[in-house]
C-alpha positions as CSV (number, residue, x, y, z in Angstrom):
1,X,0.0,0.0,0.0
2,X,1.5,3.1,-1.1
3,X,0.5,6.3,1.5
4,X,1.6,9.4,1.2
5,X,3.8,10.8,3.7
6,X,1.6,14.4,4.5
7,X,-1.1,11.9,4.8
8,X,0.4,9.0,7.0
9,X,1.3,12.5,9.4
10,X,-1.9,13.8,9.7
11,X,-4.0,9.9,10.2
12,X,-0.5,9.6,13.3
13,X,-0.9,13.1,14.4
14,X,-4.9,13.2,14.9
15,X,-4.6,9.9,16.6
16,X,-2.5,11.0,19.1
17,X,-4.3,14.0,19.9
18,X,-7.5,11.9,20.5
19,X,-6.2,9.3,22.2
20,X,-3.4,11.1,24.5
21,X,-5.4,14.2,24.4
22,X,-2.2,16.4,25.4
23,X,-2.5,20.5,25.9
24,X,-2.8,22.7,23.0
25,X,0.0,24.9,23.8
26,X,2.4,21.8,23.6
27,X,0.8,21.0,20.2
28,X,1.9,24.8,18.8
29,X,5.4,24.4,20.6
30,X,6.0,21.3,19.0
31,X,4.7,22.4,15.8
32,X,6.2,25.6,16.0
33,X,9.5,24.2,17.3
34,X,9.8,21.7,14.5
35,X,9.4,24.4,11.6
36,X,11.7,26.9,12.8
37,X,14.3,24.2,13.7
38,X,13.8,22.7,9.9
39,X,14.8,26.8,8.7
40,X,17.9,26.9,11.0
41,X,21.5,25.8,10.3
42,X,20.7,23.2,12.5
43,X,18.8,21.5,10.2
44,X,21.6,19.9,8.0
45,X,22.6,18.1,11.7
46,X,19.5,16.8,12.3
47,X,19.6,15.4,9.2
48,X,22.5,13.7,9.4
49,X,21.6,12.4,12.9
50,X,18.3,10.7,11.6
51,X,19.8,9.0,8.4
């Protein structure tokens, strides 16, 4: 079966909201955290780190 990946995120991500129910506020920090850190100079490390 062949999902696409913005897909696959958003079935993972609304699960875990449901079913862990965590704060708002830690939803935008993450969120928010994770797109500014994927702009930085940092990213290229992260990158390398994951692969």
């Amino acid at each position: 079966m062949d999902v696409p990946l913005w897909f696959a995120l958003i079935v993972v991500g609304w699960l875990g909201v449901k079913l862990i129910r965590p704060p708002w506020w830690l939803i935008a920090v993450l969120l928010l955290g994770g797109y500014l850190l994927a702009e930085s100079g940092l990213a290229s490390v992260v990158d390398t780190t994951v692969k």
